[in-house]
Backbone bond lengths (Angstrom), bond angles and torsions (degrees), N, CA, C in turn:
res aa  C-N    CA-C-N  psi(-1)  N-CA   C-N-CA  omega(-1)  CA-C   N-CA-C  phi
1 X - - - 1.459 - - 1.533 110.27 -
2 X 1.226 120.85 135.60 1.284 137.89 169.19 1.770 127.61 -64.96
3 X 1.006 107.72 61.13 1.741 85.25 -168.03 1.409 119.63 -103.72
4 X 1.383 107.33 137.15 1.280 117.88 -174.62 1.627 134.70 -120.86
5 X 1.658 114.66 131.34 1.593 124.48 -140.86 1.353 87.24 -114.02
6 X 1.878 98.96 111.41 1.511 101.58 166.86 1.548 99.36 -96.27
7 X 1.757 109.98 162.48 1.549 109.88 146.05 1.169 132.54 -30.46
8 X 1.129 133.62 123.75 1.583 125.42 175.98 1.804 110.93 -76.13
9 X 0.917 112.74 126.05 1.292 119.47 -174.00 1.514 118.06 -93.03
10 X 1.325 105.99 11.59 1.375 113.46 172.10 1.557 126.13 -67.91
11 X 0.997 124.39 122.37 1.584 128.71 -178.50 1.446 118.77 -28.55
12 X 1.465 114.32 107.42 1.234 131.19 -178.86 2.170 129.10 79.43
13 X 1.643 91.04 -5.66 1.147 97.99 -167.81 1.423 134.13 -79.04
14 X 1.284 118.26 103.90 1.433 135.59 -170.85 1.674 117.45 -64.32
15 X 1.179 122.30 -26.52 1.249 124.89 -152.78 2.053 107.42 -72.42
16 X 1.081 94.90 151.47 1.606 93.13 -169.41 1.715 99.66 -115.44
17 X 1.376 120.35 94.61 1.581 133.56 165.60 1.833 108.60 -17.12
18 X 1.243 114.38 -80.49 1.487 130.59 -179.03 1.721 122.48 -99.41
19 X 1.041 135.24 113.04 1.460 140.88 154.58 1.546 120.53 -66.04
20 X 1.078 118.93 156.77 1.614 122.20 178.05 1.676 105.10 -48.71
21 X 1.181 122.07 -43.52 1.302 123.50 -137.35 1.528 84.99 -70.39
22 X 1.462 108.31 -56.02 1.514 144.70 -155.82 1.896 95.71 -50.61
23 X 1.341 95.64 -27.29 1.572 113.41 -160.55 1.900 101.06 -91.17
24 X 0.912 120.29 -41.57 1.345 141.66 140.91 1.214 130.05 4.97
25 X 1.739 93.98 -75.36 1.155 114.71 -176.04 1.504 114.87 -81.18
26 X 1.583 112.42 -36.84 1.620 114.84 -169.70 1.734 126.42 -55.56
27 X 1.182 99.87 140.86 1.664 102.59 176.31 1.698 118.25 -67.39
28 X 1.485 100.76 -41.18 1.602 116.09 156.28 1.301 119.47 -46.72
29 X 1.444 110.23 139.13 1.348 139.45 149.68 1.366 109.03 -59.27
30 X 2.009 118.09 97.11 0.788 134.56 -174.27 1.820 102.56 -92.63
31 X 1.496 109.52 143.61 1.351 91.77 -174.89 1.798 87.65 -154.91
32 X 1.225 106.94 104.81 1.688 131.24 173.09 1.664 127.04 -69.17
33 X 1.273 125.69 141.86 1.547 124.72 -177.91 1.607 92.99 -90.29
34 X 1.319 90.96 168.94 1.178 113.19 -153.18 1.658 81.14 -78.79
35 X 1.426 125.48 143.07 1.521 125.33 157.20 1.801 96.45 78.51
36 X 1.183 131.04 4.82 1.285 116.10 168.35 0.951 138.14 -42.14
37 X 1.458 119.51 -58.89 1.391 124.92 167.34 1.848 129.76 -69.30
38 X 1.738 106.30 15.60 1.677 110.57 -172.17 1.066 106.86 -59.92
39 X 1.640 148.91 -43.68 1.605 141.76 165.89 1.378 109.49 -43.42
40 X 1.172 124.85 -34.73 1.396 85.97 -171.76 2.179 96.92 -118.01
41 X 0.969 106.74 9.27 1.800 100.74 149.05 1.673 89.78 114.92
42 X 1.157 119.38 4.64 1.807 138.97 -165.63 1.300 91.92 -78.02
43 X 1.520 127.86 89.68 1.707 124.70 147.91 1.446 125.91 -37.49
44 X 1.054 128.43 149.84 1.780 133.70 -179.42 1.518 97.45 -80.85
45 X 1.631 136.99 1.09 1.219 136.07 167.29 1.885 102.29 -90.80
46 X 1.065 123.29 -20.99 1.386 118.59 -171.30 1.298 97.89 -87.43
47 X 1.360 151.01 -13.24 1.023 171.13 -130.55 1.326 105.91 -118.65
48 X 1.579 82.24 -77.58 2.078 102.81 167.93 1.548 99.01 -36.58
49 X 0.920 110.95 -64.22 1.633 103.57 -158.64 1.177 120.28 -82.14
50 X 1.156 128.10 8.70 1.378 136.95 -177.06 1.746 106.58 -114.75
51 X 1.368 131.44 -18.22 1.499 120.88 112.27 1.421 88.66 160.30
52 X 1.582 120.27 22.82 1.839 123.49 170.78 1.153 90.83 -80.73
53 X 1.939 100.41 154.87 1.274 123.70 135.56 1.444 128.11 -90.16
54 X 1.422 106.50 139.11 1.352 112.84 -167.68 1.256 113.52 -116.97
55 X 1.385 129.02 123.76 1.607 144.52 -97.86 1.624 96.84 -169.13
56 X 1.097 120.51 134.86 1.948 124.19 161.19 2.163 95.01 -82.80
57 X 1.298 95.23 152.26 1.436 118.56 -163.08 1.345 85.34 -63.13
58 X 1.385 151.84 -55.53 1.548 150.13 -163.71 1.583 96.67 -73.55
59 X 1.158 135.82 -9.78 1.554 133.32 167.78 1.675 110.68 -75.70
60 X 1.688 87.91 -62.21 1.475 93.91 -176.85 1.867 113.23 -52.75
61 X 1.243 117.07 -57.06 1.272 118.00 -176.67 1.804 110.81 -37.25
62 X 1.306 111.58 -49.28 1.327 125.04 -160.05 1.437 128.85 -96.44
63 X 1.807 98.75 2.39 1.353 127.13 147.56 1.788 148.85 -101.93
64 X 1.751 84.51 -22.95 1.146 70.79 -163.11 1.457 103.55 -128.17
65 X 1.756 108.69 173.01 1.411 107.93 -158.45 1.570 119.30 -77.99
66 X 1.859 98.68 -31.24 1.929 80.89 170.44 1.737 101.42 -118.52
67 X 1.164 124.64 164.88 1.495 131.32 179.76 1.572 108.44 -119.60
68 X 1.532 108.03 77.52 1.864 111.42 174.61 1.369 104.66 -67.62
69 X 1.540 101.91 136.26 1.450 106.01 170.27 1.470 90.73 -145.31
70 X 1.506 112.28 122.56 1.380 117.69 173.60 1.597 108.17 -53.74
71 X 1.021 145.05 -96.41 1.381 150.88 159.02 1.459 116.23 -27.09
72 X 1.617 127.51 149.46 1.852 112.24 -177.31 1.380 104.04 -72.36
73 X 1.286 117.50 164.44 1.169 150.43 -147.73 2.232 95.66 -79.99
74 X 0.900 111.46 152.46 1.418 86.68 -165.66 2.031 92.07 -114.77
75 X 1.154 128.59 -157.56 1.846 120.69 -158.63 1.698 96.79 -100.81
76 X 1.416 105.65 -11.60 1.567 115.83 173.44 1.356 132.38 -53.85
77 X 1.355 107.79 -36.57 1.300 150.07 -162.24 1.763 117.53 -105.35
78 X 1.123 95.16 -28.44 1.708 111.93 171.71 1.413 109.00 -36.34
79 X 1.456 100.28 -78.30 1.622 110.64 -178.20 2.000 121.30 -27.51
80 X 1.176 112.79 -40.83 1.420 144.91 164.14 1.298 120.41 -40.19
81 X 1.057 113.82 -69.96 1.587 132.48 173.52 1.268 123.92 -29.98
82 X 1.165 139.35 103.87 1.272 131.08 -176.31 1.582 132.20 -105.86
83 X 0.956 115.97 153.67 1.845 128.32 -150.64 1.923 94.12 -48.33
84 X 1.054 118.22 112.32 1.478 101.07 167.47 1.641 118.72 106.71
85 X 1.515 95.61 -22.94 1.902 94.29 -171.43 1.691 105.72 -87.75
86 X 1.252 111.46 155.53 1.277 140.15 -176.64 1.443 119.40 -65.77
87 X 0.947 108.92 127.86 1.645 124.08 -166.79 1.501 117.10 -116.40
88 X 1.527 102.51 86.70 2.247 80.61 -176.19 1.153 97.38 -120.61
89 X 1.469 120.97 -177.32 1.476 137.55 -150.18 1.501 123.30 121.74
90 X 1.597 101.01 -158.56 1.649 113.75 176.24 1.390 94.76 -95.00
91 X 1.332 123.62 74.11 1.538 122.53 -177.96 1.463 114.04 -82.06
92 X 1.516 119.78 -9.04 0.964 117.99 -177.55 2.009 124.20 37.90
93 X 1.128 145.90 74.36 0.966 127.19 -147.25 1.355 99.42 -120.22
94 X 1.175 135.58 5.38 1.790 133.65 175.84 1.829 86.13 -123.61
95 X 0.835 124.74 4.41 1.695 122.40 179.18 1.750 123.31 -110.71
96 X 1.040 114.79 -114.03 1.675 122.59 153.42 1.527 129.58 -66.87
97 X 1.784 120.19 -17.24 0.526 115.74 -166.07 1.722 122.69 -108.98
98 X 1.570 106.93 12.65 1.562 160.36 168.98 1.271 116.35 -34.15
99 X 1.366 114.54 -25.89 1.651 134.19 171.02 1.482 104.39 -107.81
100 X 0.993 110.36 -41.07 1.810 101.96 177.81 1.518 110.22 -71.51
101 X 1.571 113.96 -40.96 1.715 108.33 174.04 1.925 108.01 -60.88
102 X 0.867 110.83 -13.35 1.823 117.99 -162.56 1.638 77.42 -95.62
103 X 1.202 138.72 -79.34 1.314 136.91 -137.15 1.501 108.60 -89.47
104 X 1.211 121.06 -51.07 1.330 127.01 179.58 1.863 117.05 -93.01
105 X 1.047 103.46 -50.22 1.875 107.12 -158.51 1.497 96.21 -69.77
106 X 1.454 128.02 -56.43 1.466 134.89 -148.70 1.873 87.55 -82.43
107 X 1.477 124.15 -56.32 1.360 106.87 -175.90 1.332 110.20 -69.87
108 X 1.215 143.45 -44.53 1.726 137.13 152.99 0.832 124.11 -23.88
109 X 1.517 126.39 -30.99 1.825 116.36 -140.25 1.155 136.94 44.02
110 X 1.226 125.70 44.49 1.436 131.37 -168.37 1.477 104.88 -86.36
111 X 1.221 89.33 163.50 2.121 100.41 -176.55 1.364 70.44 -93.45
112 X 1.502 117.51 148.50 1.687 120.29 131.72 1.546 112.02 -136.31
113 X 1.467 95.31 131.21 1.610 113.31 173.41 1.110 120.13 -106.06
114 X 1.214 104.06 104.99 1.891 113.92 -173.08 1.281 84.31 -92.44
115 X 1.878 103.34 130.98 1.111 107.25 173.66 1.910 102.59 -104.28
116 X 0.853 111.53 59.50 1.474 126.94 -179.66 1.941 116.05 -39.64
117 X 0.677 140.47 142.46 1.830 133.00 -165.72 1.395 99.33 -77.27
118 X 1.689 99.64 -48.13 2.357 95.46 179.81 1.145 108.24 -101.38
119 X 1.639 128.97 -11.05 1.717 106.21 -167.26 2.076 93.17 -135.56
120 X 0.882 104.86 40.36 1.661 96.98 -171.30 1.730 105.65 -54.28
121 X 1.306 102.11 131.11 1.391 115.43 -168.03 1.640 115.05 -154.34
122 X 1.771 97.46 135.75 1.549 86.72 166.55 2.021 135.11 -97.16
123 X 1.083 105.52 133.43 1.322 106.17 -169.89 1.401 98.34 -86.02
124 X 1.455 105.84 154.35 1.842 107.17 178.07 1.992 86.82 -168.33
125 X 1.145 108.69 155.07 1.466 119.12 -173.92 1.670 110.06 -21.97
126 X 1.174 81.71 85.54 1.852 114.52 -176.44 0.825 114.33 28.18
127 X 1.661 138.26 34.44 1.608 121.52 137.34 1.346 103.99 -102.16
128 X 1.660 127.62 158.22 1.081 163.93 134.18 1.459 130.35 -37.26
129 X 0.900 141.78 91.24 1.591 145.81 144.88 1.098 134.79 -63.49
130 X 1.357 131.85 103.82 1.148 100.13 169.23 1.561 128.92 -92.04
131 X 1.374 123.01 177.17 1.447 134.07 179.29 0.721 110.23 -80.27
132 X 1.529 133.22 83.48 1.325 131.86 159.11 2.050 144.49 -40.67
133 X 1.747 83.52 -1.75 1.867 103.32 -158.77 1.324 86.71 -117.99
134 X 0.923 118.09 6.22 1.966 107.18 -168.38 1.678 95.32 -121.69
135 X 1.365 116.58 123.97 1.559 93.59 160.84 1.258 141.03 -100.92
136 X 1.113 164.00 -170.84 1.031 156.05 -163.89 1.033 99.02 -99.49
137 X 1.661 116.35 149.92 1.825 126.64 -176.07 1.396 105.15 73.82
138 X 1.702 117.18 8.62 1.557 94.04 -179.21 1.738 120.59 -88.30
139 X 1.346 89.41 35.09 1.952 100.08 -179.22 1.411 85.01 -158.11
140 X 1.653 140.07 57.21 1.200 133.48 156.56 1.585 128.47 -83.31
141 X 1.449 98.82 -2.40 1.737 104.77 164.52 1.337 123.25 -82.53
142 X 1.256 103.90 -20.01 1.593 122.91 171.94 1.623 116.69 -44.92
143 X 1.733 87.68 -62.56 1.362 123.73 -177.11 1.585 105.98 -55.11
144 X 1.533 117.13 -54.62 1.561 126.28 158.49 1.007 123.47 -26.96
145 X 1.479 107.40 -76.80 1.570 109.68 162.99 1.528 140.86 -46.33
146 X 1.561 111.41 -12.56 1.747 128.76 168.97 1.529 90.75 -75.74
147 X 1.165 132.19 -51.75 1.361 128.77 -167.28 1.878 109.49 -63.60
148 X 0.986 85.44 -86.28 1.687 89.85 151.42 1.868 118.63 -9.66
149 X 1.164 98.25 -83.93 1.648 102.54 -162.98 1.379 93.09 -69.31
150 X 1.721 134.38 -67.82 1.241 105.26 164.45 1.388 143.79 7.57
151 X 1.509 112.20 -88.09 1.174 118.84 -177.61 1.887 116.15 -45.43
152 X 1.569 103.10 -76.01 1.467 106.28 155.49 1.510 129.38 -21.95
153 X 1.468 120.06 -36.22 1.262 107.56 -153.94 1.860 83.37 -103.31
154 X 0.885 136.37 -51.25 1.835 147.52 175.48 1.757 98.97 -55.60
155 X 1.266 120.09 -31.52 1.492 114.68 174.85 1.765 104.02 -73.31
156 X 1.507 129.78 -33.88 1.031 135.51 -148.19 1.853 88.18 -93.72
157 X 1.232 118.24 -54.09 1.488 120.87 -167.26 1.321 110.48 -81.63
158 X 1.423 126.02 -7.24 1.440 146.35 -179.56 1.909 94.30 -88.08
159 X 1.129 116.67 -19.39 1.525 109.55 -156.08 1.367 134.04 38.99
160 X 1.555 99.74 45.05 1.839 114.66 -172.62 1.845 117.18 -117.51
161 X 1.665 106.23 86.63 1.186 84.33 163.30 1.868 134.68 -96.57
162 X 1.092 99.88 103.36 1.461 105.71 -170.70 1.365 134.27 -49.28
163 X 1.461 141.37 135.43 0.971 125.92 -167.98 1.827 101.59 -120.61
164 X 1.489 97.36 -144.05 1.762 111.67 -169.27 1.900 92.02 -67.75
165 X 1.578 114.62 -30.10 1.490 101.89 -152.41 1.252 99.89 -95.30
166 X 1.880 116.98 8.03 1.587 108.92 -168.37 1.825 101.77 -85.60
167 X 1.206 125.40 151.88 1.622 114.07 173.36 1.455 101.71 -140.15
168 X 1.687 85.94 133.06 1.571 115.26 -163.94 1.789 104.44 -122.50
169 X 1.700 89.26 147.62 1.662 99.80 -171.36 1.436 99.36 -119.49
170 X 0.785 121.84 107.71 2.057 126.88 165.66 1.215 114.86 -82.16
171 X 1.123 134.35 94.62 1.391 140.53 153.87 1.740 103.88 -34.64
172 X 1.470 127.22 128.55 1.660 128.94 119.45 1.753 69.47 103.03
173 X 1.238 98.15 169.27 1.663 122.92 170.57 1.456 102.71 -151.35
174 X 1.511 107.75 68.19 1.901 118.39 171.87 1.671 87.15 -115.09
175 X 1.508 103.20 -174.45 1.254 133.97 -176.94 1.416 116.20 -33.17
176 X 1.674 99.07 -49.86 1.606 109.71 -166.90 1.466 105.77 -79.42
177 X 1.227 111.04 -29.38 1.867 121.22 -166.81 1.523 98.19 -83.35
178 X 1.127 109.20 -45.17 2.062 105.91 170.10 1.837 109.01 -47.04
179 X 1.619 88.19 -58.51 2.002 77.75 175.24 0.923 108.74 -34.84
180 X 1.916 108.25 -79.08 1.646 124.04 -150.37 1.952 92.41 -53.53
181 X 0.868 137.95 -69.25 1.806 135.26 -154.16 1.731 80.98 -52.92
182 X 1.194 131.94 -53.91 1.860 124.88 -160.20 1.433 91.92 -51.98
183 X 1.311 124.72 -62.07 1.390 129.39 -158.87 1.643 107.40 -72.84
184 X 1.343 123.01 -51.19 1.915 103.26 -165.42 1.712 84.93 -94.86
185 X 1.444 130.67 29.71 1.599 104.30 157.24 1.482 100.78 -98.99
186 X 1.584 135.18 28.54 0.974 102.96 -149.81 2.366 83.44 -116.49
187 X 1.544 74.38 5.18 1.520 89.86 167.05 1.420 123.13 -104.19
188 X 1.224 129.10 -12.87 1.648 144.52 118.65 2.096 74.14 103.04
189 X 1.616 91.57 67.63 1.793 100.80 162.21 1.109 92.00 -91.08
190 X 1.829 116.44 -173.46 0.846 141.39 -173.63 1.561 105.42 -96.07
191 X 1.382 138.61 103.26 1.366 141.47 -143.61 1.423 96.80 -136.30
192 X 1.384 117.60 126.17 1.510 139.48 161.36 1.354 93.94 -124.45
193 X 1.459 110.63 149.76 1.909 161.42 172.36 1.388 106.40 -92.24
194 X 0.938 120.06 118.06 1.611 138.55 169.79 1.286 126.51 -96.10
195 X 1.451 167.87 110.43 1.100 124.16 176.52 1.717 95.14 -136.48
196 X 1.874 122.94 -177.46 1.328 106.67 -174.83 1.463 125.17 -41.99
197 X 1.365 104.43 -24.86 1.559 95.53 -169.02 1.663 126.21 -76.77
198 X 1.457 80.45 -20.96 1.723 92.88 -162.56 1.812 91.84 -107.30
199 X 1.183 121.73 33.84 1.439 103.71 -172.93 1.575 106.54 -91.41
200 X 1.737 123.86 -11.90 1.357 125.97 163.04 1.609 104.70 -40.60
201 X 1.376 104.95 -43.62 1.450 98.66 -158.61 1.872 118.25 -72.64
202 X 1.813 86.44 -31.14 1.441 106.08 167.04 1.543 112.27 -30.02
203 X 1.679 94.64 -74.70 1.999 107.43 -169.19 1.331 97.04 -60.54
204 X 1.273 135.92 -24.33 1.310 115.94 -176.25 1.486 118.78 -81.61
205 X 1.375 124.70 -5.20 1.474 138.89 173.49 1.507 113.17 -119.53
206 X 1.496 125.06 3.63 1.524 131.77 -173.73 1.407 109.31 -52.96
207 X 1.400 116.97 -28.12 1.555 96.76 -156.79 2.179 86.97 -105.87
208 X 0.844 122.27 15.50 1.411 107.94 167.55 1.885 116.57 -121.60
209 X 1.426 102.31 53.10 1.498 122.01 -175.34 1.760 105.66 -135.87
210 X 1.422 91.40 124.47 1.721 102.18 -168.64 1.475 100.24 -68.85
211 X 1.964 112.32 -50.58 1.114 134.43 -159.95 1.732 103.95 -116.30
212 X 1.000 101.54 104.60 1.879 93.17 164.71 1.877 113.83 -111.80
213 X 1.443 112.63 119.75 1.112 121.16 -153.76 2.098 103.10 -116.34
214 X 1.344 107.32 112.02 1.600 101.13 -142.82 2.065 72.25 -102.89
215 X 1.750 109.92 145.04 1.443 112.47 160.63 1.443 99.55 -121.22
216 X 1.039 125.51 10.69 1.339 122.60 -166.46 1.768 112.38 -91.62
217 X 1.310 117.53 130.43 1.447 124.07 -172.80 1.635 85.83 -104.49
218 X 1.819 131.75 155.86 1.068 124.32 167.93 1.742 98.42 -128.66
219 X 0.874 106.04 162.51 1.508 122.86 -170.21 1.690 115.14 -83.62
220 X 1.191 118.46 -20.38 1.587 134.63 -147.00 1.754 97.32 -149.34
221 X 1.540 107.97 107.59 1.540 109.28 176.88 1.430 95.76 -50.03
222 X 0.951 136.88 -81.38 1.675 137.31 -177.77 1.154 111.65 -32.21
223 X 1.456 143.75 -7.29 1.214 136.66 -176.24 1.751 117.18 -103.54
224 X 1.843 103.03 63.99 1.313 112.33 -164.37 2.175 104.54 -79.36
225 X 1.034 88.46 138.38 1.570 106.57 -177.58 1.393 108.19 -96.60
226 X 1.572 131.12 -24.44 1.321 133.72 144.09 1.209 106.66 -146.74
227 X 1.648 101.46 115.43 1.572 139.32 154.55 1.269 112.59 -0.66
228 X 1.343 111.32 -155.18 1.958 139.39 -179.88 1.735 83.54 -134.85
229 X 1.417 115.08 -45.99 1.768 123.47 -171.32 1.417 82.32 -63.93
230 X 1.286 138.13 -75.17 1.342 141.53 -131.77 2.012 100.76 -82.63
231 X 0.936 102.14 -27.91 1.824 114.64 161.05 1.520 111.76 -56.29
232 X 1.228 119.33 -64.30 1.442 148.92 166.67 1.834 115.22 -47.99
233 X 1.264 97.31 -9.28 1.651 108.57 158.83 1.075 122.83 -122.28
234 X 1.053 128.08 -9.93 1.820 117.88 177.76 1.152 105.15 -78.30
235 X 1.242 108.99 178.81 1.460 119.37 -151.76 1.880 102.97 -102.60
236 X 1.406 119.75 133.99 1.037 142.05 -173.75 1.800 113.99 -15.78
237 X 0.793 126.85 106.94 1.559 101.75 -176.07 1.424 116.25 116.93
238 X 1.216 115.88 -47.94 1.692 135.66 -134.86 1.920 83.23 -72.08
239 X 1.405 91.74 146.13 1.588 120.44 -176.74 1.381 86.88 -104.50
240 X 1.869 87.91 122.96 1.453 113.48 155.99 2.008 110.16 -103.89
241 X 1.272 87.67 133.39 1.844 99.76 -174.83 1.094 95.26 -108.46
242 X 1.274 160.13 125.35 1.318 163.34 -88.12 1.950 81.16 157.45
243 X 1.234 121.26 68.60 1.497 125.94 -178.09 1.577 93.13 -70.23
244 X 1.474 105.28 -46.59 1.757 95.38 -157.51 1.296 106.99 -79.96
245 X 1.482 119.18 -15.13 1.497 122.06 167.11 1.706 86.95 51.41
246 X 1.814 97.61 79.66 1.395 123.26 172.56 1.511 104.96 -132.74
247 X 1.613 110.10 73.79 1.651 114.36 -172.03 1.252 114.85 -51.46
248 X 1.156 117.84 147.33 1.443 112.12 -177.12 1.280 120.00 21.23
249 X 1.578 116.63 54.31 1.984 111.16 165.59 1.360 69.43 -139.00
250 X 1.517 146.36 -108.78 1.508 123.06 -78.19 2.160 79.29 -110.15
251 X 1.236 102.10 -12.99 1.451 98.83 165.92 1.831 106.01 -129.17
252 X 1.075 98.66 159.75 1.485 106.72 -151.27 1.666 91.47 -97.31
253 X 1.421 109.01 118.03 1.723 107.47 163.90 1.855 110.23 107.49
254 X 1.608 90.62 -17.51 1.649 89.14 175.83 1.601 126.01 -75.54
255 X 1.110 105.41 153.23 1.860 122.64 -165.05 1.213 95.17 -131.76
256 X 1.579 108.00 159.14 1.537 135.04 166.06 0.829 95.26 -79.86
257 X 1.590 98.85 149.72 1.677 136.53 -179.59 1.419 116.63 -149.45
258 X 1.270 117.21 119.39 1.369 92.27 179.67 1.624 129.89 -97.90
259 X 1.399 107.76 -154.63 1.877 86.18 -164.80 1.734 97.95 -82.96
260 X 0.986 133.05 -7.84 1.507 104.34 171.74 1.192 125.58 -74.21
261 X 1.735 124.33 -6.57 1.163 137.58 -175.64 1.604 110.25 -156.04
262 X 1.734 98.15 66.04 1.402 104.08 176.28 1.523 156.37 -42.55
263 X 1.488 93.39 -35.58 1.455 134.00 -152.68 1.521 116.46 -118.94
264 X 1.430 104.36 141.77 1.734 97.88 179.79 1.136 96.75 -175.17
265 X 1.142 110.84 162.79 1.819 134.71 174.34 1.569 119.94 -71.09
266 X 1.383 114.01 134.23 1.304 95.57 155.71 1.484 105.69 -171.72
267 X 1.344 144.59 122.21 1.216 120.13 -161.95 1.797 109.76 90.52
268 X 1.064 125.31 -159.28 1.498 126.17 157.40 1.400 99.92 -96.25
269 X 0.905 134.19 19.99 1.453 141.20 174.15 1.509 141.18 -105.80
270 X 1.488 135.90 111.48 1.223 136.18 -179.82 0.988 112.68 -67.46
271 X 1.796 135.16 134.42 1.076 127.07 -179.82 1.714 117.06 -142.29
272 X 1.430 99.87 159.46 1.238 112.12 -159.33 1.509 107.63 -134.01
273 X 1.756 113.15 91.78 1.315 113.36 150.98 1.292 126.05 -141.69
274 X 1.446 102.05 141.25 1.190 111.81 -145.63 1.566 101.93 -144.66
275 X 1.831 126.72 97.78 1.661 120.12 -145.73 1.755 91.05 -105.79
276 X 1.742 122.12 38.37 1.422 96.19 160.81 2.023 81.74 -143.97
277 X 1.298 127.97 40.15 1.255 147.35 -163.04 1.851 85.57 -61.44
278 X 1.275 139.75 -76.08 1.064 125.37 -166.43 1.436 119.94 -45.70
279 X 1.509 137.11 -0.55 1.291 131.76 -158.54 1.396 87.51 -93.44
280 X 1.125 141.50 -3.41 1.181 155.16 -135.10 1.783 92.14 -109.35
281 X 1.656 122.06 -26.08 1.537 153.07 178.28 1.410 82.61 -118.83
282 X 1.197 152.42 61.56 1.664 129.85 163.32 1.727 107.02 -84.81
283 X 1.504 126.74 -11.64 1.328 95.88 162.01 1.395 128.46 -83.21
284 X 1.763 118.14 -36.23 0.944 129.04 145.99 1.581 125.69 -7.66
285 X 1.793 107.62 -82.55 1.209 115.37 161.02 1.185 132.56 -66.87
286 X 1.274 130.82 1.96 1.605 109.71 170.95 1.486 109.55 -101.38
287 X 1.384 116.90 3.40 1.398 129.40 162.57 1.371 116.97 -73.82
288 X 1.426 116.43 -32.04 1.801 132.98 179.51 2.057 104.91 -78.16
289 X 1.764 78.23 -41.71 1.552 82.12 -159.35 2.224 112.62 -67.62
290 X 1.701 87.28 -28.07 1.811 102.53 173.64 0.993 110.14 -68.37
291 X 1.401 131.08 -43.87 1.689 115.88 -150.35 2.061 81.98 -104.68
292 X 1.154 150.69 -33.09 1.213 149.77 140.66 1.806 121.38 -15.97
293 X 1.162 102.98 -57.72 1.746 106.07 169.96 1.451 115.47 -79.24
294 X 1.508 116.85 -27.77 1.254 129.89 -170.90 1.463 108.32 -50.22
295 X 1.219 95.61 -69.25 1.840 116.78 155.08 1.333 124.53 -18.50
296 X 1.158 123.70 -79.80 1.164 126.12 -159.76 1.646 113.58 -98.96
297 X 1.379 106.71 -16.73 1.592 125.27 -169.22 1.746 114.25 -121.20
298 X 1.255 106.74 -74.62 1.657 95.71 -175.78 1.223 122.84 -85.72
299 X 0.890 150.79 -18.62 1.597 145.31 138.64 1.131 109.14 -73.03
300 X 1.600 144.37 31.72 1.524 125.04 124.59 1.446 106.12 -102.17
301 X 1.925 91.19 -179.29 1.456 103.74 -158.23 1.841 86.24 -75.34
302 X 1.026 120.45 -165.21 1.617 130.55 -167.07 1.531 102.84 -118.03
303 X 1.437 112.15 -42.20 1.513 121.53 -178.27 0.739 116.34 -28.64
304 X 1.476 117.16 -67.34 1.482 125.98 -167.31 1.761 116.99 -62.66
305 X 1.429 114.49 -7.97 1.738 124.33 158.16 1.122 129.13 -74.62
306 X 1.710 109.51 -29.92 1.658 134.71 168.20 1.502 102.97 -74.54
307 X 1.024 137.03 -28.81 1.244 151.31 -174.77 1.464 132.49 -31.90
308 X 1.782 68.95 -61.08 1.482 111.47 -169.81 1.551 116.59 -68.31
309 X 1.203 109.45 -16.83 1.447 116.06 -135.99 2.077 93.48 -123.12
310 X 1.605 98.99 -14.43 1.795 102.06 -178.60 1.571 100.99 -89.85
């Protein structure tokens, strides 16, 4: 199989899908855009020699059999797409990516393989598969690093450096909430752990938290973890970190933003979500994110993803 890694054209996003090494190793016919690797200092000759072909983005589309795009595909790119070809990535397709399955995938027929960290699955004329060979958490540093850059990057555009007297609430203790607690303890606030069980106790202490830092993804748009009421009580000011960048689910009313314009009102509350927040670490992460897909995605055969789906 042929697969081919355009730039992601998503707003602001640094992160680099595949490295030479990563490229190296694969059994696939790796085939690179021209200038792919410029964030992180990666010439289209290091590439060359590490055994890609290096291709303009209207080549790759119109050759080859799958089209990886770390981030979804943006309305630029539409025109391109062809009846039937393979789509993998963070396609998100019951999430953000909800207009592209409506407009592009379902009238195309496209395979799409969201390679998702807990539910990686292939989509094909609207049923769902999942990947039974992949396990879940097998890109949970990724997820680390959202927590991580998050925090840092909403502390930096917030203009808040916090000290012993600031007090912070972390929703959940998953992937993203390990970042975010690693990163703002390293300002040694006053930090309490939340999780479903104990979240009575949450609303009953909501409005005396400078920073409330949510890791929690929810399953059910209606299944809000803080309200418009529960917005409407925190305390004046107070930074919402939206780590899991769960728009409108795990807090009620939140929207994407991206990083040039992080921040916004809503509630008595400043808020911060932002769903490509680790690029913010993109050398970091595109080191997690290569040898992570490498694994489970580009050095295997592809079949067994088509497989799934007859």
């Amino acid at each position: 199989m042929k697969i081919g890694f355009i730039t992601p054209n998503f707003p602001f996003e640094k992160r680099v899908a595949i490295l030479p090494q990563q490229v190296r190793e694969s059994p696939n016919e790796i085939v690179i855009e021209y200038g792919f690797g410029t964030t992180m200092d990666i010439a289209d000759t290091e590439y060359a020699d590490a055994g890609a072909v290096v291709m303009s983005r209207e080549d790759i589309f119109a050759q080859c059999d799958i089209i990886f795009s770390l981030k979804l595909i943006q309305p630029s790119d539409y025109d391109m797409i062809r009846k039937g070809q393979i789509i993998a990535g963070w396609t998100h397709p019951i999430g953000s990516g909800k207009e592209f399955m409506k407009t592009q995938a379902e009238p195309k027929e496209l395979v799409m393989i969201d390679l998702d960290n807990i539910y990686p699955s292939v989509y094909y004329k609207g049923n769902a598969y999942k990947i039974p060979f992949i396990q879940p958490n097998f890109i949970r540093q990724n997820s680390v690093f959202a927590g991580r850059a998050a925090v840092l990057h909403a502390l930096m555009s917030f203009g808040l450096w916090p000290d012993n007297n600031t007090r912070v609430a972390i929703l959940s203790a998953g992937n993203v909430a390990q970042g975010a607690f690693e990163t703002i303890a390293k300002w040694n606030p006053d930090i309490r752990m939340f999780y479903r069980k104990t979240m009575t106790e949450f609303y009953e202490t909501i409005s005396e938290y400078d920073i409330i830092i949510n890791g929690i993804e929810v399953d059910s748009p209606t299944e809000h973890i803080l309200t418009t009421e529960h917005l409407n009580q925190v305390k004046s000011n107070c930074l919402i970190i939206d780590a899991a960048s769960d728009a409108n689910g795990a807090i009620e009313g939140t929207h994407y933003v991206s990083l040039g314009n992080p921040l916004y009102k809503l509630g008595n509350a400043t808020v911060y979500c932002v769903n490509n927040a680790p690029t913010v670490l993109y050398r970091n992460a595109s080191k997690v994110i290569s040898e992570a897909f490498a694994k489970v995605f580009y050095n295997q055969k592809i079949e067994p993803f088509l497989d799934l789906i007859k």
